[in-house]
C-alpha positions in Angstrom: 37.1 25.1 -24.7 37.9 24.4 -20.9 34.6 25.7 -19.8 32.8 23.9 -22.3 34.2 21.2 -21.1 33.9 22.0 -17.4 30.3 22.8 -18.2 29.8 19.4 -19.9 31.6 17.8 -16.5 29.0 19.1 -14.6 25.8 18.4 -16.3 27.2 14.6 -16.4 27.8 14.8 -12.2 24.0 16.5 -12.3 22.8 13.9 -13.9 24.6 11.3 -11.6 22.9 12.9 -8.7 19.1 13.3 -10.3 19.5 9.0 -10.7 20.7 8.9 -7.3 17.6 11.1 -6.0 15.2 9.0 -8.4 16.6 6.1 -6.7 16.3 7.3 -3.0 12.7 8.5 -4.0 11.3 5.2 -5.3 13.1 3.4 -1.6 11.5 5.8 0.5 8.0 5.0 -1.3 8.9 1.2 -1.0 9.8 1.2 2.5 6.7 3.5 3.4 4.1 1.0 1.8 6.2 -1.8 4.1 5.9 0.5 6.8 2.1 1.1 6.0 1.6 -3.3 5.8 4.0 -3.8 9.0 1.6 -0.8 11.1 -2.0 -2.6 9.4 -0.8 -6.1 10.5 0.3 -4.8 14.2 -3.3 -3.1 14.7 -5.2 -6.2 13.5 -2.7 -8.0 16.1 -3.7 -5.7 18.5 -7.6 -5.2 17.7 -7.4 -9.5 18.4 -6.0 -8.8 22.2 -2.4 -10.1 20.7 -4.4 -13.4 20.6 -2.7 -15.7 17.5 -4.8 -16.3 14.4 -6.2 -19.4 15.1 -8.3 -20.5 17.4 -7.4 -20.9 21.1 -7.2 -24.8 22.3 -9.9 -25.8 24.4 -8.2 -28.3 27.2 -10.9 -31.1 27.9 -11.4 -31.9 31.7 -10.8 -35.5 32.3 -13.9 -37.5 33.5 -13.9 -38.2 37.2 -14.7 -41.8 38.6 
């Protein structure tokens, strides 16, 4: 009876771990496809010159009298 037991202990701390794993598995997915966005948004930032999205103000020269 004790190693039933003992066996039944474990499977139940096997399980715990295997949800744990599951649940490390589907963060590490999540934080590469942030990773993926973050590194795809810094190369367009980059591809632009690190110039802002819109457009640059042009400063008007004042008339001279």
């Amino acid at each position: 009876m004790q190693v039933v037991d003992s066996l039944r202990q474990s499977l139940e701390q096997m399980e715990e771990v295997l949800e744990l794993v599951e649940l490390a598995e589907r963060q590490k997915l999540t934080d590469e496809r942030e990773i993926e966005s973050l590194l795809r948004a810094l190369r367009q930032l980059q591809s632009r010159g690190g110039r802002a999205e819109r457009p640059e103000r042009q400063e008007r020269s004042q008339p001279v009298d």
